[in-house]
CHARMM-style PDB file with segment names, atoms N, HN, CA, C and O in Angstrom:
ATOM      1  N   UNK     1      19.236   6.211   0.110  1.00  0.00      PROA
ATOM      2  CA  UNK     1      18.383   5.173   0.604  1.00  0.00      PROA
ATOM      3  C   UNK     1      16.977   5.745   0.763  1.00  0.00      PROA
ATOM      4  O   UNK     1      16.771   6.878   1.197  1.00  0.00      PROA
ATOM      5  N   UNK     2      15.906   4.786   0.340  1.00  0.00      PROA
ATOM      6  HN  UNK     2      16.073   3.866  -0.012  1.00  0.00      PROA
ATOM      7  CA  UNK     2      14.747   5.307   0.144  1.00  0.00      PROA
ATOM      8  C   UNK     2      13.902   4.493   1.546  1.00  0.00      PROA
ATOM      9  O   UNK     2      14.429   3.410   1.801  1.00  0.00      PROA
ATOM     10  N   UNK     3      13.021   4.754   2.220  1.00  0.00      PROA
ATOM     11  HN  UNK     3      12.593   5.634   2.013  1.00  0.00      PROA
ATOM     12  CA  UNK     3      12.057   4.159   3.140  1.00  0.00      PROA
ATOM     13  C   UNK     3      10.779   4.493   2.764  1.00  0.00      PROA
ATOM     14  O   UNK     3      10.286   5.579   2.459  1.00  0.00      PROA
ATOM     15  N   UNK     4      10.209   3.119   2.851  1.00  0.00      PROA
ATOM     16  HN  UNK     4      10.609   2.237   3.099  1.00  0.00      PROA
ATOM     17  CA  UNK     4       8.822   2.794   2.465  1.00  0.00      PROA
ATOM     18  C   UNK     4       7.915   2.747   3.188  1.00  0.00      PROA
ATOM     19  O   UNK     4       8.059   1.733   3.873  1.00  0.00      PROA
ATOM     20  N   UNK     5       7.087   3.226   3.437  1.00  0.00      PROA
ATOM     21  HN  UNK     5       6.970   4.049   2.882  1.00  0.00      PROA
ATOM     22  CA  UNK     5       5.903   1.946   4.483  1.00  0.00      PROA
ATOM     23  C   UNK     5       4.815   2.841   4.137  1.00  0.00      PROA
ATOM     24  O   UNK     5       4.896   3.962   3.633  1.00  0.00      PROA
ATOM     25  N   UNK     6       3.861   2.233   4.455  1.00  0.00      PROA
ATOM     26  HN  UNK     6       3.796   1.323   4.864  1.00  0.00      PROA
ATOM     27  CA  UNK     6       2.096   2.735   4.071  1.00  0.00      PROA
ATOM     28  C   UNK     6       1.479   3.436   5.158  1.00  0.00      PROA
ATOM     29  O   UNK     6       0.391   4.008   5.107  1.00  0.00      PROA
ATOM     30  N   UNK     7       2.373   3.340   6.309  1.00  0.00      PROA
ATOM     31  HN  UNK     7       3.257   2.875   6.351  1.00  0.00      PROA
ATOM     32  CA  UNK     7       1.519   4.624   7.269  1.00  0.00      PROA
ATOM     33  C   UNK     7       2.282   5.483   7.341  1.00  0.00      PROA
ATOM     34  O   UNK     7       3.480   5.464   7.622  1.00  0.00      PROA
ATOM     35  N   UNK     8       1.503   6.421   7.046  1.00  0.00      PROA
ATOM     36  HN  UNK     8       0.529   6.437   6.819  1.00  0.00      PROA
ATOM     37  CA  UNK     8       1.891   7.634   6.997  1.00  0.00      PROA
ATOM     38  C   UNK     8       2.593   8.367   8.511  1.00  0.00      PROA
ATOM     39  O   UNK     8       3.645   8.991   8.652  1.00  0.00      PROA
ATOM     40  N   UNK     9       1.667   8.040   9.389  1.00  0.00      PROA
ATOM     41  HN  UNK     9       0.812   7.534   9.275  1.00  0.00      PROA
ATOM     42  CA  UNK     9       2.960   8.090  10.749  1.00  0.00      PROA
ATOM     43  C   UNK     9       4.090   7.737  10.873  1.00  0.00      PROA
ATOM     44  O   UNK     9       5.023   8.451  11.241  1.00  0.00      PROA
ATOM     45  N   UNK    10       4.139   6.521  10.562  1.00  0.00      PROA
ATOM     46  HN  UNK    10       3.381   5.941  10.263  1.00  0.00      PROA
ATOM     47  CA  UNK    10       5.454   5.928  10.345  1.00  0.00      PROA
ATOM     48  C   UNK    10       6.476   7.309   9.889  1.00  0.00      PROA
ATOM     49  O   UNK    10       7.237   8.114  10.426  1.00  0.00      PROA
ATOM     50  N   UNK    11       5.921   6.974   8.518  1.00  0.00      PROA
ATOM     51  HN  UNK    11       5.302   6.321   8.082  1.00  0.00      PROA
ATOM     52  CA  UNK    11       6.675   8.159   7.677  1.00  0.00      PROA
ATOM     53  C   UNK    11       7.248   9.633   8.406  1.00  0.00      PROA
ATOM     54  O   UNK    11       8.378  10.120   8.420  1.00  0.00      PROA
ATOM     55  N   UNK    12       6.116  10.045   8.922  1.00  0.00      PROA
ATOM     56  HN  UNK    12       5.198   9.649   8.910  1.00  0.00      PROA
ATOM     57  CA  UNK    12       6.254  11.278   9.435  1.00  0.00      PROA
ATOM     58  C   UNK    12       7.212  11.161  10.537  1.00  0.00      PROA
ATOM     59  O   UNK    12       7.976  12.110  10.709  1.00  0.00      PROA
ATOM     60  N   UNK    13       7.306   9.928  11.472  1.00  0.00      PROA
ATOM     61  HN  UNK    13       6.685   9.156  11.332  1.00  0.00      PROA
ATOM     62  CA  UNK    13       7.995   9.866  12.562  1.00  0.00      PROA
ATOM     63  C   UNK    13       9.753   9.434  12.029  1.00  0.00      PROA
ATOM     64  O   UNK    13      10.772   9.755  12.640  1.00  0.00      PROA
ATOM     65  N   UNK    14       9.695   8.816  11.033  1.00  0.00      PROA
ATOM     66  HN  UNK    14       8.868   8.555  10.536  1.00  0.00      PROA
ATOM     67  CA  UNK    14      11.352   8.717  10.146  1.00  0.00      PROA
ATOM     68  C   UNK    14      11.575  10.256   9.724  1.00  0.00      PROA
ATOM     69  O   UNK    14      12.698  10.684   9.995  1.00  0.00      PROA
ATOM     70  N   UNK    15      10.890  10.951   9.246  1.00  0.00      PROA
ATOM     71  HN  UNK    15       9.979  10.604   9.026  1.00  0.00      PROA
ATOM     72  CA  UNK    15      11.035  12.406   8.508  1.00  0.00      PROA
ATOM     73  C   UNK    15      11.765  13.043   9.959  1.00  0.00      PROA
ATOM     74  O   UNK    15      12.966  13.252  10.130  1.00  0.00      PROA
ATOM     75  N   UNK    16      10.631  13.279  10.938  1.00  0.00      PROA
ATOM     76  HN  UNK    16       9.655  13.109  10.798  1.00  0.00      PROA
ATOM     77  CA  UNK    16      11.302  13.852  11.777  1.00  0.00      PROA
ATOM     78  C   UNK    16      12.797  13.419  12.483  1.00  0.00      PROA
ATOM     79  O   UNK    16      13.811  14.099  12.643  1.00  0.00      PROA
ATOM     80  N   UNK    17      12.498  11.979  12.841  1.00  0.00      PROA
ATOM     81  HN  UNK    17      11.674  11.427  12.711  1.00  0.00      PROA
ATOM     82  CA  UNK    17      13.850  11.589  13.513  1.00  0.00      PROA
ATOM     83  C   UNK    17      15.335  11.423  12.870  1.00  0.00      PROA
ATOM     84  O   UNK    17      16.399  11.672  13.437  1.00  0.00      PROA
ATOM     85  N   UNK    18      15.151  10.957  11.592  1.00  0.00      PROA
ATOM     86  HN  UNK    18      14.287  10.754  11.132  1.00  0.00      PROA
ATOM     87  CA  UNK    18      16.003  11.863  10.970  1.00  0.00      PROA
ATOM     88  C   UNK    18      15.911  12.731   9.734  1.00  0.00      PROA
ATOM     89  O   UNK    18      15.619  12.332   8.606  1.00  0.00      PROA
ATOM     90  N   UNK    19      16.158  13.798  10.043  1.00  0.00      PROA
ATOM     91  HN  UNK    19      16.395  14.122  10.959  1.00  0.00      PROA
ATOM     92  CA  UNK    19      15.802  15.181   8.950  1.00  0.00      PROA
ATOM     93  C   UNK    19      16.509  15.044   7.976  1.00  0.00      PROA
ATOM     94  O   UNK    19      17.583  14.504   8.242  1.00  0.00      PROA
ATOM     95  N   UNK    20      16.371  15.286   7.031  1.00  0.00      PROA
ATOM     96  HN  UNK    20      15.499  15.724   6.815  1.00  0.00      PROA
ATOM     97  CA  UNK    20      17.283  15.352   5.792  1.00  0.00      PROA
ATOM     98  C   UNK    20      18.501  16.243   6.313  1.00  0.00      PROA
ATOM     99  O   UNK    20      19.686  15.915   6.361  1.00  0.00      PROA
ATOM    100  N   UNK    21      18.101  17.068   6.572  1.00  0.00      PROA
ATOM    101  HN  UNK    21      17.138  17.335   6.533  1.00  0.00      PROA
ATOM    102  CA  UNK    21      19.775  18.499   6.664  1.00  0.00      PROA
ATOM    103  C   UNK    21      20.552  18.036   7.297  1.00  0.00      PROA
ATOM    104  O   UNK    21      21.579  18.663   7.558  1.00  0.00      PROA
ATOM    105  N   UNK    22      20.302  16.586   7.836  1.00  0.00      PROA
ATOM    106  HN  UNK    22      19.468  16.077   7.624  1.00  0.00      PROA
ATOM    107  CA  UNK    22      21.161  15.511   8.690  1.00  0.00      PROA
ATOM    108  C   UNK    22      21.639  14.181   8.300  1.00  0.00      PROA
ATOM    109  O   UNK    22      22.577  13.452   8.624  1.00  0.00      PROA
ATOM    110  N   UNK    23      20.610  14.130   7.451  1.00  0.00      PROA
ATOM    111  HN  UNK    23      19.849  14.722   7.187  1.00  0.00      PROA
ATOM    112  CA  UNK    23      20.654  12.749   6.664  1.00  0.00      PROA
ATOM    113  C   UNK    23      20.160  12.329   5.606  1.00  0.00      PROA
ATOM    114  O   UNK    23      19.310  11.471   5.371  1.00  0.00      PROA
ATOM    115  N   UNK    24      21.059  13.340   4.659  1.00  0.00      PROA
ATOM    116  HN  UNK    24      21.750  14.038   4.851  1.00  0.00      PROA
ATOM    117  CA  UNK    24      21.106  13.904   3.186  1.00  0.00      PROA
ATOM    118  C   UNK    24      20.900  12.759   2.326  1.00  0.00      PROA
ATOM    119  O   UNK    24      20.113  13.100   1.443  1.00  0.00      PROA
ATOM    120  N   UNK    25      21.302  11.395   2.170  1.00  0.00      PROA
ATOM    121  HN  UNK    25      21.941  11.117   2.887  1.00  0.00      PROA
ATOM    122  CA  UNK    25      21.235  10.391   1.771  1.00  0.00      PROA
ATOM    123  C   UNK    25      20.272   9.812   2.121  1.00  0.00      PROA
ATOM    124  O   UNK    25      20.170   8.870   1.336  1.00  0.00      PROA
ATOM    125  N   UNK    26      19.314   9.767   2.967  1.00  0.00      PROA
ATOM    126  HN  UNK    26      19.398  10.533   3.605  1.00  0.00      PROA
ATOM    127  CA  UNK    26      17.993   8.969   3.815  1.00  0.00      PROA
ATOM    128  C   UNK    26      17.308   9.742   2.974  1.00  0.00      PROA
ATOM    129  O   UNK    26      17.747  10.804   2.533  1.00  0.00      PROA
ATOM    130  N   UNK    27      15.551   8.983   2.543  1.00  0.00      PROA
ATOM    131  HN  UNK    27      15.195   8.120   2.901  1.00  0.00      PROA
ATOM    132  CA  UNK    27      14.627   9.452   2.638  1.00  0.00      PROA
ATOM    133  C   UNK    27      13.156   8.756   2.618  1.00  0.00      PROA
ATOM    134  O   UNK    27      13.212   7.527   2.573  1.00  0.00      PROA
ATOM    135  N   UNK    28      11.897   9.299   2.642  1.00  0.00      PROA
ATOM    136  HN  UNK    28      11.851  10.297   2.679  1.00  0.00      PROA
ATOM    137  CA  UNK    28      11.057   8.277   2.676  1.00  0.00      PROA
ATOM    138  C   UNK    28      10.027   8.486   1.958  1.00  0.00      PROA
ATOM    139  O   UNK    28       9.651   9.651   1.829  1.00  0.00      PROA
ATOM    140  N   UNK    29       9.537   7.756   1.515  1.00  0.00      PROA
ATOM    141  HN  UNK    29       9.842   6.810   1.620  1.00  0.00      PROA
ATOM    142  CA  UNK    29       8.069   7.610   1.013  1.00  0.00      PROA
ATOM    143  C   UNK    29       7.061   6.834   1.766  1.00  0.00      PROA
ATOM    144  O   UNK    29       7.325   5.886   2.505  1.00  0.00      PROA
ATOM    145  N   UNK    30       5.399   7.509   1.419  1.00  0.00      PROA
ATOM    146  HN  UNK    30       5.185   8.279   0.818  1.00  0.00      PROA
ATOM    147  CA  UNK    30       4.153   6.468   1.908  1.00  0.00      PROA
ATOM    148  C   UNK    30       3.918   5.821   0.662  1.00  0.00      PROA
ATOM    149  O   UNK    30       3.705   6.528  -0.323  1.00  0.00      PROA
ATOM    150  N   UNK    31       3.928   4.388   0.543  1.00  0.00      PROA
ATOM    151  HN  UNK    31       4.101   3.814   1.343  1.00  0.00      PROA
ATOM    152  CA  UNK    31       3.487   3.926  -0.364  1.00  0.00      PROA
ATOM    153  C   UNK    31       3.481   2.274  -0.262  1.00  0.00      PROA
ATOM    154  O   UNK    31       4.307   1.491   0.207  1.00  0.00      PROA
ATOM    155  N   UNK    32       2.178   2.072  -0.909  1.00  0.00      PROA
ATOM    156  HN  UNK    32       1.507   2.708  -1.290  1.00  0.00      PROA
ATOM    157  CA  UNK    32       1.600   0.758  -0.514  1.00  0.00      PROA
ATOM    158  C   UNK    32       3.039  -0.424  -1.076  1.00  0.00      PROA
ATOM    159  O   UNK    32       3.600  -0.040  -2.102  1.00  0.00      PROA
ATOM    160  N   UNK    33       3.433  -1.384  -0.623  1.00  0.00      PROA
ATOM    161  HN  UNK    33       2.977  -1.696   0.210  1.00  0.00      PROA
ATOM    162  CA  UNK    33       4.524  -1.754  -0.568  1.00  0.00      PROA
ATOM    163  C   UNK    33       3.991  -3.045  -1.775  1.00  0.00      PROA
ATOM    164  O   UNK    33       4.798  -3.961  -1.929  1.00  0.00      PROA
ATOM    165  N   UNK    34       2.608  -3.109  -2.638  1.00  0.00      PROA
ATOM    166  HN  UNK    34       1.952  -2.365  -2.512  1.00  0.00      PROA
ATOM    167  CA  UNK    34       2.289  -4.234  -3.446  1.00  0.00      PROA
ATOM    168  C   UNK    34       2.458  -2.863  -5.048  1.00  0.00      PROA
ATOM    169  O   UNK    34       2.929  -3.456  -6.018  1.00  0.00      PROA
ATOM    170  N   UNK    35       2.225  -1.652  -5.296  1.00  0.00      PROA
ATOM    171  HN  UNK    35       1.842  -1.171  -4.507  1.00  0.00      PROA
ATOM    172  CA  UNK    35       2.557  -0.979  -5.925  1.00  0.00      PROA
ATOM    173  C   UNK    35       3.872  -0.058  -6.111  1.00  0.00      PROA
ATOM    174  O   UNK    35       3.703   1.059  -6.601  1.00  0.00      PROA
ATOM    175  N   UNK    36       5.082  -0.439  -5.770  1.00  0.00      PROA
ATOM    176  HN  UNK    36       5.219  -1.346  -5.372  1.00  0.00      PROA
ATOM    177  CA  UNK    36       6.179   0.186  -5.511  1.00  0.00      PROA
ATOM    178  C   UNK    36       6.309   0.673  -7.546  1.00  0.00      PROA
ATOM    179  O   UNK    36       6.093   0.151  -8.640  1.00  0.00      PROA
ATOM    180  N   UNK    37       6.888   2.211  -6.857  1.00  0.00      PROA
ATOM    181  HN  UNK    37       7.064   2.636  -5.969  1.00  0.00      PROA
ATOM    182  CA  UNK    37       6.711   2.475  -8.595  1.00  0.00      PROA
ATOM    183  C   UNK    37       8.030   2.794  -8.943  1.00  0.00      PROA
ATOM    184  O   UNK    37       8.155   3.219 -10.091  1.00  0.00      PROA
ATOM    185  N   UNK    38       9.123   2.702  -8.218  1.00  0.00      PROA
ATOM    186  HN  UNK    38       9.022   2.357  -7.285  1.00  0.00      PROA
ATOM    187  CA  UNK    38      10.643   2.380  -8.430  1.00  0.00      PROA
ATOM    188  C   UNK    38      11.091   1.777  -9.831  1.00  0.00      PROA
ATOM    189  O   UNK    38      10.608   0.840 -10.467  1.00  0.00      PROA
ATOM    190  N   UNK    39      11.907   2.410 -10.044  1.00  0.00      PROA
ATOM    191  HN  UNK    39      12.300   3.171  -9.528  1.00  0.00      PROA
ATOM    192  CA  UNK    39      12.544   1.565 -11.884  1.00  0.00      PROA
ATOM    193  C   UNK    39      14.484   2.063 -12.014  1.00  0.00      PROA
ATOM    194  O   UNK    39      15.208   2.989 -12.380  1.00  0.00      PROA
ATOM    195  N   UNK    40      14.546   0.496 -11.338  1.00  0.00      PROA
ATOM    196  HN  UNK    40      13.958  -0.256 -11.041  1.00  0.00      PROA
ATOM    197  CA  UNK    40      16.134   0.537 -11.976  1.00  0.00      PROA
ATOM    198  C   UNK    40      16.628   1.727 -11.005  1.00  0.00      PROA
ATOM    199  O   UNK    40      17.432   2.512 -11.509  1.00  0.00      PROA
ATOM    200  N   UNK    41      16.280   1.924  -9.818  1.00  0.00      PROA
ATOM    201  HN  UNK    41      15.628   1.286  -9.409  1.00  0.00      PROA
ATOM    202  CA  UNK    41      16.686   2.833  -8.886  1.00  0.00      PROA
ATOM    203  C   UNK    41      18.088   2.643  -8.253  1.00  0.00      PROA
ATOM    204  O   UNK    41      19.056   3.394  -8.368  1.00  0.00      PROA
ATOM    205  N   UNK    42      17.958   1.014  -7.280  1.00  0.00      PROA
ATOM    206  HN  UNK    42      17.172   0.404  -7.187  1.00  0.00      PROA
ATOM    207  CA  UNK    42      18.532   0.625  -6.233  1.00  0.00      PROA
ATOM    208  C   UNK    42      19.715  -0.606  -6.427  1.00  0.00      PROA
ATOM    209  O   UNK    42      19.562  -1.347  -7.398  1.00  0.00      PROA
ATOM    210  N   UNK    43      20.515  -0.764  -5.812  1.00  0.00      PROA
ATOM    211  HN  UNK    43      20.639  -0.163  -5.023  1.00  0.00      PROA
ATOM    212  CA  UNK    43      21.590  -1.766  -5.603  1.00  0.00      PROA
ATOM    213  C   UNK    43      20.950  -3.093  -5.115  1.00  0.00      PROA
ATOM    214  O   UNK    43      21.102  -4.230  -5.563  1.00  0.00      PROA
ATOM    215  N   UNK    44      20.071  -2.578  -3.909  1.00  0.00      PROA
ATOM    216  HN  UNK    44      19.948  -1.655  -3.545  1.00  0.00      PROA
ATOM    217  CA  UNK    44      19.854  -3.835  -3.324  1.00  0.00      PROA
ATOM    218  C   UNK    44      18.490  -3.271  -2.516  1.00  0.00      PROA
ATOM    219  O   UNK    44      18.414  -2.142  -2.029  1.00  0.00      PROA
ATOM    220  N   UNK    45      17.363  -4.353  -2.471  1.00  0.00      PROA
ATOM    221  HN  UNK    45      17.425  -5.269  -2.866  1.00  0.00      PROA
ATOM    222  CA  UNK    45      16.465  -4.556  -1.942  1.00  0.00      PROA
ATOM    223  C   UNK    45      16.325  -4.911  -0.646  1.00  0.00      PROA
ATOM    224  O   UNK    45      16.756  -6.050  -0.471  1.00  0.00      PROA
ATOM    225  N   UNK    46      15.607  -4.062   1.009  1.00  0.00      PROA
ATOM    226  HN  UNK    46      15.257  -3.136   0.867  1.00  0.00      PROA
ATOM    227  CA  UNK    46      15.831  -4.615   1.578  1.00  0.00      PROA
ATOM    228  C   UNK    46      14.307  -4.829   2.235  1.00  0.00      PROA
ATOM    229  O   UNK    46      13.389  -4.156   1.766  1.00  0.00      PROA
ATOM    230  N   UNK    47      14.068  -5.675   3.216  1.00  0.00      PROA
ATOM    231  HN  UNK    47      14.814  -6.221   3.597  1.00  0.00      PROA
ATOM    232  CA  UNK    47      12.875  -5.703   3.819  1.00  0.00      PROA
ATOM    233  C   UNK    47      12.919  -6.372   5.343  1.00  0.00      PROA
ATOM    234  O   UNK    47      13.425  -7.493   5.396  1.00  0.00      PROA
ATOM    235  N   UNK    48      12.619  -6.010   6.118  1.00  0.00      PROA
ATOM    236  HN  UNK    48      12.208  -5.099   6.075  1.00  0.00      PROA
ATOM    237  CA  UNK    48      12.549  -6.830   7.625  1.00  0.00      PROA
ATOM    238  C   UNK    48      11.419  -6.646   8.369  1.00  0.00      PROA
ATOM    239  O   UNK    48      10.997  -5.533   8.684  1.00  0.00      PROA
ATOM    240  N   UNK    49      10.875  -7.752   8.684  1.00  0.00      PROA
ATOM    241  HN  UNK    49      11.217  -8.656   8.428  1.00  0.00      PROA
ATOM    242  CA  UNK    49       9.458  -7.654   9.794  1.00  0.00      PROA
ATOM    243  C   UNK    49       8.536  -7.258   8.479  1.00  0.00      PROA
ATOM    244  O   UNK    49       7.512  -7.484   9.123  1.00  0.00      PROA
ATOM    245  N   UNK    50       8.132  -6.945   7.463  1.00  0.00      PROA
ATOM    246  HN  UNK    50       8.965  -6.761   6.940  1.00  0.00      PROA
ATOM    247  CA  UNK    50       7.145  -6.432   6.680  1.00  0.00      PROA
ATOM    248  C   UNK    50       6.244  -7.176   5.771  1.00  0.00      PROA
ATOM    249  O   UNK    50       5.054  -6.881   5.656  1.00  0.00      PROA
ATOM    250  N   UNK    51       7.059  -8.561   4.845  1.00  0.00      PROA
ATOM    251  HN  UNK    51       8.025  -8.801   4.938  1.00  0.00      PROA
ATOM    252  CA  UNK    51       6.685  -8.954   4.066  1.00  0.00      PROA
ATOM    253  C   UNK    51       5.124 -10.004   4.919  1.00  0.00      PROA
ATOM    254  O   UNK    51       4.235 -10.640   4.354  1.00  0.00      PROA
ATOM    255  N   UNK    52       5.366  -9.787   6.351  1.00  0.00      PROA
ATOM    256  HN  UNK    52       6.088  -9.270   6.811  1.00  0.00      PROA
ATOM    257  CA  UNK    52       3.994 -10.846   6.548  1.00  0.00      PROA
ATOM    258  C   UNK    52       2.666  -9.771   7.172  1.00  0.00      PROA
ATOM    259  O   UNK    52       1.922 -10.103   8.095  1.00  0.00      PROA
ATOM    260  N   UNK    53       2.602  -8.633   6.534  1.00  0.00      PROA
ATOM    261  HN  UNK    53       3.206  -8.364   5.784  1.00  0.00      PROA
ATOM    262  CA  UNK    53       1.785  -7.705   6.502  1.00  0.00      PROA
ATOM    263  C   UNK    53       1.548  -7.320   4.991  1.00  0.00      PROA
ATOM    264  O   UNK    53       0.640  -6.498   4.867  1.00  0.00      PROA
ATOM    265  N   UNK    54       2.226  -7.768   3.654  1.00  0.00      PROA
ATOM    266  HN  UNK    54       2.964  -8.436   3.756  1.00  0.00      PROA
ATOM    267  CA  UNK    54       1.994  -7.798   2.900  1.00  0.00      PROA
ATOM    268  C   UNK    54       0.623  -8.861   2.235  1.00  0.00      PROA
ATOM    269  O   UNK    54       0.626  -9.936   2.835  1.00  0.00      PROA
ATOM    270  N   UNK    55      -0.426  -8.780   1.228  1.00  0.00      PROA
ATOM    271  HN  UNK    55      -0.428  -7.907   0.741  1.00  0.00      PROA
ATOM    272  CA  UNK    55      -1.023  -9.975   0.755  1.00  0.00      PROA
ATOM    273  C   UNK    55      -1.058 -10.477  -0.540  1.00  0.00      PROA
ATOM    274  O   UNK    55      -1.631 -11.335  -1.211  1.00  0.00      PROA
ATOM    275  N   UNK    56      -0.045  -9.425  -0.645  1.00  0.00      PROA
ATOM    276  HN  UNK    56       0.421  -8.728  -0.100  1.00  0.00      PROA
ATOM    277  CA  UNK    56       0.120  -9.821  -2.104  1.00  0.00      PROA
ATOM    278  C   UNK    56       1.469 -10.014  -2.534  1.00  0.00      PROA
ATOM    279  O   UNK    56       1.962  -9.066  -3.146  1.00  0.00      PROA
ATOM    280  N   UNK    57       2.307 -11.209  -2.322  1.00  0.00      PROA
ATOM    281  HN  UNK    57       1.907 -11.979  -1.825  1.00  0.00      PROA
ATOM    282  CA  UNK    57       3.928 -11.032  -2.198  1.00  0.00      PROA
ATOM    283  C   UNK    57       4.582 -11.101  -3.955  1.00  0.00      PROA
ATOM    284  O   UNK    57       5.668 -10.778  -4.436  1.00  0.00      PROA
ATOM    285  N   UNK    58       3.624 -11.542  -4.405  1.00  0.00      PROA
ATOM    286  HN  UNK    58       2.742 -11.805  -4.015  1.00  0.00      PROA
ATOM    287  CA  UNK    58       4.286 -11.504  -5.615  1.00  0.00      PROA
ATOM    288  C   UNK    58       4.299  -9.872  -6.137  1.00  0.00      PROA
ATOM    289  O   UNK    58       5.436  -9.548  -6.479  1.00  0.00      PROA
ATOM    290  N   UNK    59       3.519  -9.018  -6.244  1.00  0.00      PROA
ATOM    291  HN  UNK    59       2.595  -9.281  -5.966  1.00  0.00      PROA
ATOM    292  CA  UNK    59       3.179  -7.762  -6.515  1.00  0.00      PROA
ATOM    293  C   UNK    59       4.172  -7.304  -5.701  1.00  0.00      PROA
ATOM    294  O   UNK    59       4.556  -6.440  -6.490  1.00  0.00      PROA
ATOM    295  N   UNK    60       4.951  -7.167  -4.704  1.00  0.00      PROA
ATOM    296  HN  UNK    60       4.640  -7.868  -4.063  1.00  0.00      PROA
ATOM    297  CA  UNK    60       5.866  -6.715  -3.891  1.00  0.00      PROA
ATOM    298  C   UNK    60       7.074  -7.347  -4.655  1.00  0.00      PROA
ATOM    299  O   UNK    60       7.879  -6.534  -5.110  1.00  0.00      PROA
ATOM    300  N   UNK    61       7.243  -8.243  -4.797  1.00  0.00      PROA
ATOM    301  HN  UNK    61       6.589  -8.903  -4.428  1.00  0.00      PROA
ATOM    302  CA  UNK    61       8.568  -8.524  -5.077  1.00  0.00      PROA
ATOM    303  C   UNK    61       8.523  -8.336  -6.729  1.00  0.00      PROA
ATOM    304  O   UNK    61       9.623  -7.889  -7.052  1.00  0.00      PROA
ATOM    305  N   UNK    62       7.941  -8.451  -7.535  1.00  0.00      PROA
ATOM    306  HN  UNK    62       7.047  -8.813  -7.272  1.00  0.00      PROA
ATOM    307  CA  UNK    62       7.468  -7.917  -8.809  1.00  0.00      PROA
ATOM    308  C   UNK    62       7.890  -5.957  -8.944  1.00  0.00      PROA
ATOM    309  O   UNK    62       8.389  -5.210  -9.786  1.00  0.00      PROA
ATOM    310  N   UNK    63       7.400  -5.861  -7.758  1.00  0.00      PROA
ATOM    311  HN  UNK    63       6.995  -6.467  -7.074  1.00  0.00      PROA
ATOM    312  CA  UNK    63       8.099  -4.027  -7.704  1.00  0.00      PROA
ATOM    313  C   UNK    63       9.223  -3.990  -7.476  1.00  0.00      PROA
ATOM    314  O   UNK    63      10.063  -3.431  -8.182  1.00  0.00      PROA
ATOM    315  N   UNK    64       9.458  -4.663  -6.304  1.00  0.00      PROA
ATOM    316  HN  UNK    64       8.776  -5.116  -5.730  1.00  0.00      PROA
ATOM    317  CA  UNK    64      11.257  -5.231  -5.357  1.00  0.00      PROA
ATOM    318  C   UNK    64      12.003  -5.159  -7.145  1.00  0.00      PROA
ATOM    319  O   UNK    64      12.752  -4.205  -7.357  1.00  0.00      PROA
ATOM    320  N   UNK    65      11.836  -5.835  -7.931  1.00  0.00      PROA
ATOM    321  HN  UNK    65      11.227  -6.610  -7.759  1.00  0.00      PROA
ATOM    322  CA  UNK    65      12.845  -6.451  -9.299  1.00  0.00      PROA
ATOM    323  C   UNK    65      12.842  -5.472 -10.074  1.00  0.00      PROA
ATOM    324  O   UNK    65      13.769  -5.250 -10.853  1.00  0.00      PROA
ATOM    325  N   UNK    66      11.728  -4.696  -9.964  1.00  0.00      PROA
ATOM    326  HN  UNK    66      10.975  -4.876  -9.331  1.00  0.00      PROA
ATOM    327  CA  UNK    66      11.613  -3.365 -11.153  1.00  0.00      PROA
ATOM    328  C   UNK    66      12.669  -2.048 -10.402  1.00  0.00      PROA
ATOM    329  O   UNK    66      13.360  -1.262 -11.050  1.00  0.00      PROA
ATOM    330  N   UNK    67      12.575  -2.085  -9.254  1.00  0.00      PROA
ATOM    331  HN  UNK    67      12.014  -2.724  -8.727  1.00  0.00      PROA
ATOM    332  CA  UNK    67      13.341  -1.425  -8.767  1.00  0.00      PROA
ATOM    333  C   UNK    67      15.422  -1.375  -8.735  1.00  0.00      PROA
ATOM    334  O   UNK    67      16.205  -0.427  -8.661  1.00  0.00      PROA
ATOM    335  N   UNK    68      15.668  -3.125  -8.850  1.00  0.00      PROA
ATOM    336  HN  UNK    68      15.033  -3.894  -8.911  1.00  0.00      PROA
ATOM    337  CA  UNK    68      16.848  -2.885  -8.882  1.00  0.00      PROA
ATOM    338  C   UNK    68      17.421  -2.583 -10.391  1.00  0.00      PROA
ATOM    339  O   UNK    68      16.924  -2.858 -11.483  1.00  0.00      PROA
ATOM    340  N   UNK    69      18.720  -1.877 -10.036  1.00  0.00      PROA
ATOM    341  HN  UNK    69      19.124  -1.653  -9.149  1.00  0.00      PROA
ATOM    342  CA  UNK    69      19.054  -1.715 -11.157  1.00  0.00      PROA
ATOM    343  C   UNK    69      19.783  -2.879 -12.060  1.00  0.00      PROA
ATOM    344  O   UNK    69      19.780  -2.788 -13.287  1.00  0.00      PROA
ATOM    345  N   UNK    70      20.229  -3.661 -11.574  1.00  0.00      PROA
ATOM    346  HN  UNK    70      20.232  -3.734 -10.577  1.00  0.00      PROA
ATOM    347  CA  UNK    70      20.472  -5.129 -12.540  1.00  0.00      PROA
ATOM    348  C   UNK    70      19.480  -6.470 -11.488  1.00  0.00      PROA
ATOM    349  O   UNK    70      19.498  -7.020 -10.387  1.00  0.00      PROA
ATOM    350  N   UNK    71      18.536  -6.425 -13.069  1.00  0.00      PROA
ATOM    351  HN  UNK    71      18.522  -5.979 -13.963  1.00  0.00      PROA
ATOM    352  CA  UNK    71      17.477  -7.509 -12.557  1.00  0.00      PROA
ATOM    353  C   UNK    71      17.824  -8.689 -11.923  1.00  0.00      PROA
ATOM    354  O   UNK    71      18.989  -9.015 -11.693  1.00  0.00      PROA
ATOM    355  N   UNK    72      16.936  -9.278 -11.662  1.00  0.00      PROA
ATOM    356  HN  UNK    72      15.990  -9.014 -11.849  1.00  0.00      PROA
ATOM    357  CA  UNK    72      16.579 -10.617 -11.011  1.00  0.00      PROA
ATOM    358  C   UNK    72      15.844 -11.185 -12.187  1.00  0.00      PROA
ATOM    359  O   UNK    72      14.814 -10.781 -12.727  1.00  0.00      PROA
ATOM    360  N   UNK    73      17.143 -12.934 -12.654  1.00  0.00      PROA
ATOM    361  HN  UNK    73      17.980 -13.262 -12.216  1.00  0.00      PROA
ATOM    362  CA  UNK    73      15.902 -13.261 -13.852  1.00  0.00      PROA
ATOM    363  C   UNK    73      15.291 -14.341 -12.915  1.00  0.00      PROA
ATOM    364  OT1 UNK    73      14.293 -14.971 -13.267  1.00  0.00      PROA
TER     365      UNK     73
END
């Protein structure tokens, strides 16, 4: 499982709270959530509380589709 978000605190505060050598399967990235550069990665797309801090929803969910591994037609 991958975690997203664009502040970098954020990030840093998931890194720490849970560490990889703990939670080998978790991990995260900073990255603007309208450029997701994911391809054919994931099962399933998830998002909560985020998409109304987004302004560009099509560009998000346009990445969201590139990311799963069996599309969305």
């Amino acid at each position: 499982m991958v975690g997203v978000d664009s502040s970098s605190e954020m990030i840093a505060y998931a890194t720490k709270t849970y560490p990889r050598s703990q939670h080998p399967n978790l991990s995260f990235a900073c990255t603007d959530g309208r450029s997701l550069r994911f391809k054919a990665e994931f099962d399933v797309v998830f998002s909560n509380a985020a998409l109304h801090w987004v302004n560009d929803h099509l560009a998000f969910l346009q990445g969201a589709n590139r990311a799963l591994k069996n599309k969305v037609s």
